[in-house]
BAFI-3210 file (N, C-alpha, C; in Angstrom, 3 decimals, decimal comma, padded with zeros to 6 digits):
// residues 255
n [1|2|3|4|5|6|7|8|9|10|11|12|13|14|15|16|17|18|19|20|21|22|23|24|25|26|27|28|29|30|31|32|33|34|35|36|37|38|39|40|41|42|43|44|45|46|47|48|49|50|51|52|53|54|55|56|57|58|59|60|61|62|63|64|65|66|67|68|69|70|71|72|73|74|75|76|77|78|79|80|81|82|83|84|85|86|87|88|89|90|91|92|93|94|95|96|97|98|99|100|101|102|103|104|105|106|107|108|109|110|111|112|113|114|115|116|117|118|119|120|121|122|123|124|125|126|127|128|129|130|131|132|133|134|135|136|137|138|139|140|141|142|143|144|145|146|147|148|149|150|151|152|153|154|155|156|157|158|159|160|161|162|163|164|165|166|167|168|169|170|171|172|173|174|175|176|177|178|179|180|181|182|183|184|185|186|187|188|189|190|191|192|193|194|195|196|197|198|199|200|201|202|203|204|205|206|207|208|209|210|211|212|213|214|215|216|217|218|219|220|221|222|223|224|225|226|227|228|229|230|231|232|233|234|235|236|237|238|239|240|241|242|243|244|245|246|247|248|249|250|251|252|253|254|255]
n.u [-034,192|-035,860|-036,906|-037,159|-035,578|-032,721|-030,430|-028,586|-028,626|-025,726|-024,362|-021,222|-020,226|-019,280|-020,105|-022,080|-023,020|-024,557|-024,953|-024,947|-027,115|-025,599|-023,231|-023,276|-022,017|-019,524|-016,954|-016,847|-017,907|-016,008|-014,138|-015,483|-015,210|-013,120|-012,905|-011,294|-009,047|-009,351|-008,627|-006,120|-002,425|-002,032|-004,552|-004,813|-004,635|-005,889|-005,138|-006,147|-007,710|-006,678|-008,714|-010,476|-011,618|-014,129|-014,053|-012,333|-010,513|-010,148|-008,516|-008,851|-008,456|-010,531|-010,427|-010,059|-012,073|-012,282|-012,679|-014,218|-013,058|-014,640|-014,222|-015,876|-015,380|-016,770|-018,435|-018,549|-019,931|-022,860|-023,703|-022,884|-024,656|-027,334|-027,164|-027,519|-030,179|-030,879|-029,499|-026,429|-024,078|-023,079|-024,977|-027,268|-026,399|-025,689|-028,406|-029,683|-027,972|-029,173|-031,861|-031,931|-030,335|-032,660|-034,473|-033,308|-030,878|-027,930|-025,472|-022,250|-021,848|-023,305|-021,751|-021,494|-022,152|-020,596|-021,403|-020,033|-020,721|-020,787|-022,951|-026,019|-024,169|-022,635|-019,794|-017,855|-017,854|-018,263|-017,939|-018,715|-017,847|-018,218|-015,910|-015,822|-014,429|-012,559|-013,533|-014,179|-014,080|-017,133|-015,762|-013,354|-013,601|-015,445|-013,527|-011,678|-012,878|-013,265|-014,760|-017,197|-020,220|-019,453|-019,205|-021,966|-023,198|-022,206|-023,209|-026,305|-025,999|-025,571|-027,674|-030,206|-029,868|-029,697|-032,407|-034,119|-033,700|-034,051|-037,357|-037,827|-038,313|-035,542|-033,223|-030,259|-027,369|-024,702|-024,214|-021,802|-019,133|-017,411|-018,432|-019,635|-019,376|-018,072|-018,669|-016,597|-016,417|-017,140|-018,781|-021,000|-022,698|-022,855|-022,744|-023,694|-022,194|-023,801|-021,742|-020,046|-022,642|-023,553|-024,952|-027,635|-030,399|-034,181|-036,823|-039,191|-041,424|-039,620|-039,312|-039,524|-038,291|-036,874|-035,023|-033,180|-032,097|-030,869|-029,123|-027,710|-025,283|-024,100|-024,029|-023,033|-020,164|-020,250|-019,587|-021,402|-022,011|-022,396|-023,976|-026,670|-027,392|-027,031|-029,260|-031,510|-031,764|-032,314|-034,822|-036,388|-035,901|-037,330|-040,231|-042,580|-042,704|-040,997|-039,726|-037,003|-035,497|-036,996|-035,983|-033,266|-032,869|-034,109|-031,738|-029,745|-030,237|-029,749|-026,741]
n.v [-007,719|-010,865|-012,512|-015,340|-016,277|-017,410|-015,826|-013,037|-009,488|-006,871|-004,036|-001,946|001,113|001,141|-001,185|-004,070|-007,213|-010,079|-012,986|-016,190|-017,306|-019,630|-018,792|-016,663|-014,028|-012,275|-012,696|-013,222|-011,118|-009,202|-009,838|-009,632|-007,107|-005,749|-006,123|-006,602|-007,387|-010,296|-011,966|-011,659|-013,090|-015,547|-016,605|-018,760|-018,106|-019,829|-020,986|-020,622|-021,434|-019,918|-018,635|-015,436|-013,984|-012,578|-012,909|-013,882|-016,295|-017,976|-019,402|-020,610|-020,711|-019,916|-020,108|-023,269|-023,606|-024,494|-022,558|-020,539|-018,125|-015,930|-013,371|-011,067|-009,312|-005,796|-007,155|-005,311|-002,108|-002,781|-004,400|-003,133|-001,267|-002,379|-004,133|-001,853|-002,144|-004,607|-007,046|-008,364|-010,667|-012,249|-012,076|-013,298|-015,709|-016,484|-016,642|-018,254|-020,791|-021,267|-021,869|-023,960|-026,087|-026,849|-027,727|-029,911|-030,371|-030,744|-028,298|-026,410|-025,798|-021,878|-018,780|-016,547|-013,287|-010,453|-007,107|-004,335|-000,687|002,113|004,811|003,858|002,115|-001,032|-001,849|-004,137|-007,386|-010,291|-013,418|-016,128|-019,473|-022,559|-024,812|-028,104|-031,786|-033,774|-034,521|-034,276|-033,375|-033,961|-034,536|-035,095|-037,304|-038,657|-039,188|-040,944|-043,405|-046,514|-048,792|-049,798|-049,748|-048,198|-045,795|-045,391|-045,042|-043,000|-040,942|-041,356|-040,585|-037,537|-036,945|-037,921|-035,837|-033,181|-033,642|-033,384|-030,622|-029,278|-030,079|-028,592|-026,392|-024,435|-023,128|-024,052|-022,206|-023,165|-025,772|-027,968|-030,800|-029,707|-028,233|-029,866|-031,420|-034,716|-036,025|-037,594|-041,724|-042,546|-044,852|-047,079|-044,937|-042,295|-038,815|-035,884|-032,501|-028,923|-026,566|-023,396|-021,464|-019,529|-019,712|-020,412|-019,730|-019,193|-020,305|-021,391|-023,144|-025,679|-026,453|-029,294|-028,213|-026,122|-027,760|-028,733|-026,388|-025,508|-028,288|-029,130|-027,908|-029,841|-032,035|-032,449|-033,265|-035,321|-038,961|-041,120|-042,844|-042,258|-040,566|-040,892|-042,985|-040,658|-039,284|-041,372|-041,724|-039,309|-038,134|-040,074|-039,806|-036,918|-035,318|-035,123|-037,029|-037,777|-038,060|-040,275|-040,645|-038,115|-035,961|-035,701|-034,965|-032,456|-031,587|-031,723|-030,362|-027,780|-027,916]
n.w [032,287|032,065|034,536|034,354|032,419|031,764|031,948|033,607|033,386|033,026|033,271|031,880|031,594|028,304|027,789|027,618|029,402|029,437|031,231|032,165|034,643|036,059|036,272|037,070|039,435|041,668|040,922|038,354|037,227|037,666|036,130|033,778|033,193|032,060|029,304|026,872|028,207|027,737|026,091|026,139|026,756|030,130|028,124|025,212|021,883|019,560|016,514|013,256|009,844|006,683|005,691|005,236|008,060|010,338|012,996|015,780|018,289|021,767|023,911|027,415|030,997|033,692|036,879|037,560|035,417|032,189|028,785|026,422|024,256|022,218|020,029|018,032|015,029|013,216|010,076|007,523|006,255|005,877|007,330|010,085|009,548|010,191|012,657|014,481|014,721|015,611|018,350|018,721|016,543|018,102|020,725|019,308|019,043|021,376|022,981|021,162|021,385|024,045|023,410|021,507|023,575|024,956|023,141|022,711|021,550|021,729|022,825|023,540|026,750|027,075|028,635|029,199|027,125|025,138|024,348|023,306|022,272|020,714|021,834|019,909|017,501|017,021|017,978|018,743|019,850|022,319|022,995|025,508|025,853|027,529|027,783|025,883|027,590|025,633|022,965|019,164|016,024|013,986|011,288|011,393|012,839|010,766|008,634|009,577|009,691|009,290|008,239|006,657|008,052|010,693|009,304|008,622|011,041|012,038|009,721|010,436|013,032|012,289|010,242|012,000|013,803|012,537|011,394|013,892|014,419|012,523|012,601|015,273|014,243|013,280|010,827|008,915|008,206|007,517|008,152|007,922|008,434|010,079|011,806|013,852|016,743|018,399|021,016|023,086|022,205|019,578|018,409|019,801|019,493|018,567|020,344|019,564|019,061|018,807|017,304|016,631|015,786|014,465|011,670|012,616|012,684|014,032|012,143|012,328|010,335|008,797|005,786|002,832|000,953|001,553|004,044|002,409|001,042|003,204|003,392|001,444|001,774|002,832|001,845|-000,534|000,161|001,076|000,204|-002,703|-001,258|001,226|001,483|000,630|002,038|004,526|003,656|003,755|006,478|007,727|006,551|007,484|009,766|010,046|011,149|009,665|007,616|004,814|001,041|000,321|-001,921|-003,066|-001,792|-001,863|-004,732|-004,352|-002,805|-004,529|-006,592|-005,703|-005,725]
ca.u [-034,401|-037,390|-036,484|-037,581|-034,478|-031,356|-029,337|-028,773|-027,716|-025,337|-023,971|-020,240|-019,431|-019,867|-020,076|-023,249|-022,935|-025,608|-024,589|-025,970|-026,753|-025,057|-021,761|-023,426|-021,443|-018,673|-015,206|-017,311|-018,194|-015,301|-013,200|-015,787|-015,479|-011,989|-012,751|-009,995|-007,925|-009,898|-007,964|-004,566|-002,127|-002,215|-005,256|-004,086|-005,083|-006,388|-004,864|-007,344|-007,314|-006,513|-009,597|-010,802|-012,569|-014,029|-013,788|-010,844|-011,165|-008,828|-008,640|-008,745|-008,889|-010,832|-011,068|-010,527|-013,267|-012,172|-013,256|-013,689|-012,876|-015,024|-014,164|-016,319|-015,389|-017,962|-017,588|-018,681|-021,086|-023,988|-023,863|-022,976|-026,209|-028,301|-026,393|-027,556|-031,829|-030,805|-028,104|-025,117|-024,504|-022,665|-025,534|-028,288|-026,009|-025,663|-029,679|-029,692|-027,514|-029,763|-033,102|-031,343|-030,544|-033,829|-035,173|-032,767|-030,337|-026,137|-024,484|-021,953|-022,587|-022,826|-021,304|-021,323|-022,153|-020,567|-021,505|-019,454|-021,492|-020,615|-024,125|-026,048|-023,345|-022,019|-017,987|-017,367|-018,557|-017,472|-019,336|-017,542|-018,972|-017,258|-014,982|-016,412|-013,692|-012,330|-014,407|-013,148|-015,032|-017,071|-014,959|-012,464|-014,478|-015,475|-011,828|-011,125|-014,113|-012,561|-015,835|-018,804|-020,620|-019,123|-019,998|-023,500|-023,691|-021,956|-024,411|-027,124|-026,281|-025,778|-029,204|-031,329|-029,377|-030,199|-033,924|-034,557|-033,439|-035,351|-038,377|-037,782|-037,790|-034,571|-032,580|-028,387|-026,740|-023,580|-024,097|-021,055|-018,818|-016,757|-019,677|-020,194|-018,351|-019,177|-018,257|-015,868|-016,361|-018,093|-019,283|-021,742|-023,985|-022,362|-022,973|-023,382|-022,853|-023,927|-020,913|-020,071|-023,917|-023,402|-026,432|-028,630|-031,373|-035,181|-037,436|-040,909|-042,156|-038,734|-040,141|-038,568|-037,424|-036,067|-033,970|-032,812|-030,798|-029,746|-028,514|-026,879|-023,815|-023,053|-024,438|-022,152|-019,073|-020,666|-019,468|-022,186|-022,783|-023,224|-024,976|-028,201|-027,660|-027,921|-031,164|-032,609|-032,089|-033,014|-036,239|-036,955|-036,083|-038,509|-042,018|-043,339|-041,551|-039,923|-039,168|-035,271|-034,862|-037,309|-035,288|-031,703|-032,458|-033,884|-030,633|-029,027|-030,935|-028,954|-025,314]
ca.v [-009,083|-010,964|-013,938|-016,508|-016,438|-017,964|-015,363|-011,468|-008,506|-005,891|-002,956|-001,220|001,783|001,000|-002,790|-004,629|-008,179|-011,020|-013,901|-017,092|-017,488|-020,875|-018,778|-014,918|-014,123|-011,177|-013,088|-013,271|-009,483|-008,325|-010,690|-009,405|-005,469|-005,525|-007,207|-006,029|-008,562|-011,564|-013,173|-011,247|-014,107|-016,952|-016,966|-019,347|-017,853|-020,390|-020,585|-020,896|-021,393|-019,079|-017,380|-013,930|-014,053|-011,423|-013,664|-014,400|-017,247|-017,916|-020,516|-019,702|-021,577|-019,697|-021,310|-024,308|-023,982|-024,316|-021,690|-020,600|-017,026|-015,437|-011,813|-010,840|-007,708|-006,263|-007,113|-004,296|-001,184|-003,219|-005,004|-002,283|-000,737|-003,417|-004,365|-000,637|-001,999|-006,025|-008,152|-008,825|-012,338|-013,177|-012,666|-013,860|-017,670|-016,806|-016,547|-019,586|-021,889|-022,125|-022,750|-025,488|-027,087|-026,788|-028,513|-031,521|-030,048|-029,926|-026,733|-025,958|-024,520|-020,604|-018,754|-014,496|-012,588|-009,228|-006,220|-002,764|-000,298|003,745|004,548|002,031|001,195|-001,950|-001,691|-005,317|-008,301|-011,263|-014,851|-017,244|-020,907|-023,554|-026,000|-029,862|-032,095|-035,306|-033,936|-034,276|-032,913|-035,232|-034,527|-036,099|-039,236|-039,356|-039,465|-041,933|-044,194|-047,606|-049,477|-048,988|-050,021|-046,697|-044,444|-045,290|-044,918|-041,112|-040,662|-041,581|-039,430|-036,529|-037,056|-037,319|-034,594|-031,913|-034,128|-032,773|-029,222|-028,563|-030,041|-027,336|-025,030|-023,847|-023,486|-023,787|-022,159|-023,898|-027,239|-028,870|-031,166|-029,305|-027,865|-030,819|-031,877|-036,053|-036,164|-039,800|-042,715|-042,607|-045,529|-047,287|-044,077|-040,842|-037,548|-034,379|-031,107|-028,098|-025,552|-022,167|-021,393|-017,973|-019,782|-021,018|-019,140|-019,731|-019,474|-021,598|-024,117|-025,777|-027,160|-029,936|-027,481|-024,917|-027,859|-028,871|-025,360|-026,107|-029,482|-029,249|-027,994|-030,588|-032,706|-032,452|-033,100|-036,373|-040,049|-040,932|-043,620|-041,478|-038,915|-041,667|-043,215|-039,632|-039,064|-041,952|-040,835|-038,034|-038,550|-041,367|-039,253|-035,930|-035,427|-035,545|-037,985|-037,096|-039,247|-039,827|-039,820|-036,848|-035,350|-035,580|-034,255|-031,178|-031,202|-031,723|-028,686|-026,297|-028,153]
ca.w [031,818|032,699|035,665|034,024|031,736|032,328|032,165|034,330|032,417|033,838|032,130|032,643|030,332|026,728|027,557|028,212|029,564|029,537|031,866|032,057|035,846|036,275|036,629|037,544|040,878|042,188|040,518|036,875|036,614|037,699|034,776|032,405|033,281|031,326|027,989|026,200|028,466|028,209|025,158|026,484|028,202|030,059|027,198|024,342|020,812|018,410|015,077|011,938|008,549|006,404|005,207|005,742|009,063|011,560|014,569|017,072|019,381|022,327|025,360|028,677|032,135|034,498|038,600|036,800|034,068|030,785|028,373|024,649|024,278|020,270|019,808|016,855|014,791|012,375|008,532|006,658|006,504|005,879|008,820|011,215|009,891|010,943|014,462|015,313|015,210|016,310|018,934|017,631|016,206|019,451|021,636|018,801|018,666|023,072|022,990|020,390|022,054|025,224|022,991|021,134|024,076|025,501|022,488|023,064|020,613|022,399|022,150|024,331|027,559|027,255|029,904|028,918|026,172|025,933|023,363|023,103|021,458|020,886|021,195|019,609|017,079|017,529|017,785|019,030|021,011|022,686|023,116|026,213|026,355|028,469|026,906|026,207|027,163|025,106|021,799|018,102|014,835|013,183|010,248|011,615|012,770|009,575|008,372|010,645|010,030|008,111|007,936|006,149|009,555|011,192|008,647|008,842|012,185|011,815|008,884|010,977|014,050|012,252|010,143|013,051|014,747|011,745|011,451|014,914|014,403|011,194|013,197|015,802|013,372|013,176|009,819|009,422|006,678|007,581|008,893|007,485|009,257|011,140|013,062|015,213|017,749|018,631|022,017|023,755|021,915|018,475|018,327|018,581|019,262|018,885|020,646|018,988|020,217|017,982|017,879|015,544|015,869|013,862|011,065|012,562|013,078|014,005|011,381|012,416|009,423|007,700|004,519|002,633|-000,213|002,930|004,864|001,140|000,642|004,132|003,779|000,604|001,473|003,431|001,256|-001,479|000,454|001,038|-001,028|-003,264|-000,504|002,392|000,673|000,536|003,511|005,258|003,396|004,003|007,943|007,806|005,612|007,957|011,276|010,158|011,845|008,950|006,378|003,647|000,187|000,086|-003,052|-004,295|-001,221|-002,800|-005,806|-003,974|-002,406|-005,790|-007,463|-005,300|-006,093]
c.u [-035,383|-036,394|-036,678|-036,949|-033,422|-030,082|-029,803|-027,844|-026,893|-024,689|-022,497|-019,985|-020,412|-020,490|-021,526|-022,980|-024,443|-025,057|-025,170|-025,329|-026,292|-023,958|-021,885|-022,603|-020,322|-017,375|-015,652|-017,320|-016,893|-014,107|-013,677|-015,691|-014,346|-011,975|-011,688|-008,646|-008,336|-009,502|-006,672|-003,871|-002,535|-003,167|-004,525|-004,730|-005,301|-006,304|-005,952|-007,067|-007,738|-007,410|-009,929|-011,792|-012,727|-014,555|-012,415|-011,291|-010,119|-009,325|-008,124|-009,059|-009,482|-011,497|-011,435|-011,632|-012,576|-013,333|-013,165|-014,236|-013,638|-015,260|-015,072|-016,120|-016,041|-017,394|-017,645|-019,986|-022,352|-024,459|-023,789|-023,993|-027,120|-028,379|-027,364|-029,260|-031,638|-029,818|-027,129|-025,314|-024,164|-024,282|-026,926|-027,980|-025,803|-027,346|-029,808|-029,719|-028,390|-031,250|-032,909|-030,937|-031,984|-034,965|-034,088|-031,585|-028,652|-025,807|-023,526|-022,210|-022,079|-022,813|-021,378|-021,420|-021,911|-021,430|-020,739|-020,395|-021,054|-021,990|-024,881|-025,177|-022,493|-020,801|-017,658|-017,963|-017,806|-018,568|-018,330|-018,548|-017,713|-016,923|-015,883|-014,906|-013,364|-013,856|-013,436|-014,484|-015,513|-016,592|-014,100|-012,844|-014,543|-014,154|-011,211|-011,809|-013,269|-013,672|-017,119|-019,949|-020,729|-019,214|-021,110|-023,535|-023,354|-022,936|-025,906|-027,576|-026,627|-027,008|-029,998|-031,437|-030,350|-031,991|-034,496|-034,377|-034,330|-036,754|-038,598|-038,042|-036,574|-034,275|-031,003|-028,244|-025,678|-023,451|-023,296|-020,481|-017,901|-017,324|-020,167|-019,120|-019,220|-018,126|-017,777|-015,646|-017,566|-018,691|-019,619|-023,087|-023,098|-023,100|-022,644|-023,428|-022,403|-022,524|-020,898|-021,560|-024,057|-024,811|-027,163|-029,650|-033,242|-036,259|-039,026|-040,628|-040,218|-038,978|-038,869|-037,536|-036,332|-034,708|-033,284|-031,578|-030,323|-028,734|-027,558|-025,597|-023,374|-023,117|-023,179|-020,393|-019,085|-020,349|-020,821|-023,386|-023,386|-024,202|-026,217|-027,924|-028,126|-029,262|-031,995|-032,941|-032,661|-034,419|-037,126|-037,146|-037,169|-039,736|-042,869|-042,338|-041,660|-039,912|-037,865|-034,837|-035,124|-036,493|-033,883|-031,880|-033,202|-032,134|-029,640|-029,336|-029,836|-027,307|-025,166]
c.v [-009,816|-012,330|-014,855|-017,030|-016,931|-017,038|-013,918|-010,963|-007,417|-004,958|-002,087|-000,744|001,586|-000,432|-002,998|-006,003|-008,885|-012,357|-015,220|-017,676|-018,158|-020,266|-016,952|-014,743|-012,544|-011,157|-012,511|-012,278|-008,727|-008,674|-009,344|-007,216|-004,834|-006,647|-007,244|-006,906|-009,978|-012,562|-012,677|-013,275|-013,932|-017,215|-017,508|-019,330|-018,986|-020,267|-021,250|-021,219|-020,167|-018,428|-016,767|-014,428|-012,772|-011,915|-014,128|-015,739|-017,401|-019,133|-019,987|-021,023|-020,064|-020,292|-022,267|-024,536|-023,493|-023,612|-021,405|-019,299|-016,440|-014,101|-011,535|-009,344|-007,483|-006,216|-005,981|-003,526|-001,830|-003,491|-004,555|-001,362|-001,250|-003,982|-003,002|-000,667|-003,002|-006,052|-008,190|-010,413|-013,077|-013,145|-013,148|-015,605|-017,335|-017,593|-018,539|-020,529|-022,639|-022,764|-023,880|-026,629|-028,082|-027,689|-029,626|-031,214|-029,893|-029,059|-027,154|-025,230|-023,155|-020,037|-017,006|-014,585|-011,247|-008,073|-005,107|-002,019|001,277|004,013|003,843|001,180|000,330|-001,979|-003,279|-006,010|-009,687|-012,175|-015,643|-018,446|-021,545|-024,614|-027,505|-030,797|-033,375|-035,559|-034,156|-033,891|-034,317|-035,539|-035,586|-037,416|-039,661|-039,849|-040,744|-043,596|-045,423|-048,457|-048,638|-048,651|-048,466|-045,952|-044,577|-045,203|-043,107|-040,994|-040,403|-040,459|-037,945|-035,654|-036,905|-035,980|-033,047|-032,771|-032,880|-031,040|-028,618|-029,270|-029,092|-026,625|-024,145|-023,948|-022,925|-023,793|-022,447|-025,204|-028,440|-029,839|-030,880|-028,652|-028,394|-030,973|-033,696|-035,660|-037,864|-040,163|-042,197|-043,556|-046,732|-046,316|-042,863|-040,161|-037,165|-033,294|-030,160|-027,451|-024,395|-021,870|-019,943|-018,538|-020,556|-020,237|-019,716|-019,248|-019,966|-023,039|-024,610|-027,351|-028,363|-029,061|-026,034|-026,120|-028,425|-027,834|-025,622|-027,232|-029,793|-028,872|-028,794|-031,909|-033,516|-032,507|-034,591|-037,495|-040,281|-042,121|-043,113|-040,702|-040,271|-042,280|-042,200|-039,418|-039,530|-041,743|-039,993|-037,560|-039,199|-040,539|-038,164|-036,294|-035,861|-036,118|-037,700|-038,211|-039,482|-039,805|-038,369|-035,778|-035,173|-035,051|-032,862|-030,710|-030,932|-030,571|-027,908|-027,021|-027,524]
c.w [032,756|033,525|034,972|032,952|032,099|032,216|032,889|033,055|033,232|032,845|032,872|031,519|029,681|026,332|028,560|028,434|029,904|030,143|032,261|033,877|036,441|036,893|036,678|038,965|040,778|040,820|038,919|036,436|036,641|036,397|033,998|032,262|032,317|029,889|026,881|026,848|028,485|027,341|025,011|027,455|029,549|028,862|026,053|023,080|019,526|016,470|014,545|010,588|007,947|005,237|005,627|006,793|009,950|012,766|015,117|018,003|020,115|023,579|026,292|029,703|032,903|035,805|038,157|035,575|033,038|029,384|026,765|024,707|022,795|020,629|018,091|016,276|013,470|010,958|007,646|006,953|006,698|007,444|009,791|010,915|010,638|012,053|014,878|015,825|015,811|017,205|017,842|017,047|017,205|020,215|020,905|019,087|020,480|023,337|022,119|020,899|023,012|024,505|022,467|022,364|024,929|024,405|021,791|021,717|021,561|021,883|023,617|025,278|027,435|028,280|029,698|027,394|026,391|024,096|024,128|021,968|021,716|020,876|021,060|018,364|017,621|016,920|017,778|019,763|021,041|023,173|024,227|026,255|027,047|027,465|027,290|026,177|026,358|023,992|020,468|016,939|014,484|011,828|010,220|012,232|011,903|008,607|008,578|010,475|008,943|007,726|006,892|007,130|010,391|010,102|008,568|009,731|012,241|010,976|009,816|012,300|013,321|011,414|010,906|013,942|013,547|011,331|012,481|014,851|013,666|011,896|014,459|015,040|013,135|011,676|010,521|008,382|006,888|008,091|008,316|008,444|010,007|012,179|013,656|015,754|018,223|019,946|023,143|022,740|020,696|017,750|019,686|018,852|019,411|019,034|020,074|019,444|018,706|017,828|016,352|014,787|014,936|012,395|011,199|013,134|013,233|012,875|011,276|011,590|008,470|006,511|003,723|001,204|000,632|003,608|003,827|000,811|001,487|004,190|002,505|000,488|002,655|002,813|-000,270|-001,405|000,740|-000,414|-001,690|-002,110|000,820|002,454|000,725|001,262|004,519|004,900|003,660|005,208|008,187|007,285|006,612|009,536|011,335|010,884|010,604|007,993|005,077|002,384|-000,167|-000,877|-003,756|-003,075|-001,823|-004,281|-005,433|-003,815|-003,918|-006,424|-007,449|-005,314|-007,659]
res [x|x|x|x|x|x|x|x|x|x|x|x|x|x|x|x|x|x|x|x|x|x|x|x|x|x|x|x|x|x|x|x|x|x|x|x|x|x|x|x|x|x|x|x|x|x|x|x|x|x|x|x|x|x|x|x|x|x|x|x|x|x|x|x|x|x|x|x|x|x|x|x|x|x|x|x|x|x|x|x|x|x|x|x|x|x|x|x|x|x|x|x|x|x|x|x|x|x|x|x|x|x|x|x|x|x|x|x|x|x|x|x|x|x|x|x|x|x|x|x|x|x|x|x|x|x|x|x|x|x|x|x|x|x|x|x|x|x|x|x|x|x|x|x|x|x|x|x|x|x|x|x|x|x|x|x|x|x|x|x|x|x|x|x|x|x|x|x|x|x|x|x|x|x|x|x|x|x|x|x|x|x|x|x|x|x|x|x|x|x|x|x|x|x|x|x|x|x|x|x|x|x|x|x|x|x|x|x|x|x|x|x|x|x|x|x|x|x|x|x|x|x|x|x|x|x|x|x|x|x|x|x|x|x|x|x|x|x|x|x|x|x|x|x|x|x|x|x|x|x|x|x|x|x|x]
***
C-alpha cells in the first residue's frame, strides 16, 4: 500500500487486514489476528429487523473506544464470482468512507477492514468503524419533528447533504432515512453522518435523470410537503441547478 494512504495492510493466514493508521499499533493486530472472536462476548449483538440479511453487526468497547462490529457473509453464487476479480463490499464502503469524508461528506470513522479468502474466494469479511456518540436516525427526527419549521430544516439538511454527494460524484442506491445519523441537537442546523455505505459507489458525472433513480426511493416515503421542499433544496443546493419541479417528476417516473 502506497504511504500516502491512510491506512497499512498486514496479512495473517487466510485474513488480510487494512487498518486505518489512526489506530495501526501492537494491541490492534493482535485483536484483529482472531476474527472469529471479535463479535464473541463482552461484544453486544445488534438485533435487526426481520428481513433476509447477509450482515451481522455487534458492539464492542475496545481501551475505551467504542466500536461497530459488520461481519458480512456472501449472498449467492453470483457474487462470490465477482468478489474473486474485486474487494469485498466491506473494504469497497472501508475505501469509500474515507473519500466521502475527504469530500466534506460524515461517515463514521473507519477503523479495520478485514477479508478471509480460500484463495481468492471470498469466504467472509468484517468492516469496524468507531461508534458516534449521542446520534439518532433522521427517521426518527423526522418522527419527532411537530412543526413544519423543523421539518424543513431536516428536509433541507438532508438535501444539501445528498446535493453535495451527487456533486462529488458519487451515487446511493439506498439513501433512505435510516441511513443518516443527525448527530446532538437537530435543530437549528443538523449534522449528518453517512452510515450503511454498502450503495454508494463512485461513478464520476451524476446527471439529473441518474440522482433521480437515486433519490426516489427516498423520495416516495416523503409527505407531499416534504417531498417539494426537499427538491427545491436540493435543486437549489446542486453545482449546477436543477428545475424542482421538472426534477420531481423525474423522481416520480421511477415510483
Amino acid at each position: 500500500m502506497a504511504l500516502s494512504r491512510p491506512w497499512a495492510q498486514f496479512k495473517d493466514g487466510s485474513v488480510t487486514w487494512w487498518i486505518n493508521r489512526e489506530f495501526d499499533g501492537a494491541d490492534m493486530r493482535d485483536r484483529l489476528r482472531a476474527p472469529e472472536t471479535l463479535m464473541a462476548p463482552p461484544a453486544e449483538r445488534l438485533s435487526r429487523d426481520a428481513a433476509p440479511r447477509n450482515t451481522e453487526v455487534a458492539r464492542a468497547e475496545w481501551n475505551g473506544v467504542a466500536v461497530y462490529i459488520k461481519r458480512y457473509h456472501q449472498k449467492n453464487v453470483v457474487q462470490t464470482v465477482k468478489d474473486i476479480f474485486r474487494p469485498s463490499r466491506a473494504r469497497r464502503t472501508f475505501e469509500t468512507s474515507f473519500a466521502l469524508n475527504e469530500s466534506g461528506i460524515a461517515t463514521p470513522l473507519p477503523i479495520a477492514v478485514g477479508e478471509i479468502r480460500a484463495g481468492r474466494r471470498l469466504k467472509e469479511a468484517y468492516l469496524i468503524t468507531k461508534a458516534v456518540p449521542d446520534t439518532k436516525t433522521f427517521f426518527e427526527h423526522r418522527a419527532l419533528a411537530k412543526h413544519r419549521s423543523q421539518t424543513r430544516l431536516l428536509m433541507r439538511a438532508i438535501a444539501r447533504t445528498l446535493a453535495k454527494l451527487h456533486d462529488a460524484g458519487y451515487s446511493h442506491s439506498d439513501p433512505n432515512l435510516s441511513n443518516w445519523l443527525v448527530v446532538g441537537a437537530p435543530y437549528p442546523d443538523p449534522q449528518l453522518l453517512a452510515i450503511d455505505l454498502d450503495g454508494v459507489r463512485h461513478v464520476g458525472n451524476v446527471s439529473a435523470r441518474a440522482a433521480a433513480k437515486d433519490l426516489y426511493r427516498l423520495v416516495r416515503y416523503l409527505s407531499p410537503y416534504e417531498r417539494a421542499w426537499f427538491a427545491a433544496q436540493y435543486c437549489r443546493a446542486r453545482k449546477r441547478r436543477l428545475e424542482a419541479r421538472t426534477f420531481l417528476r423525474l423522481c416520480q417516473a421511477h415510483m
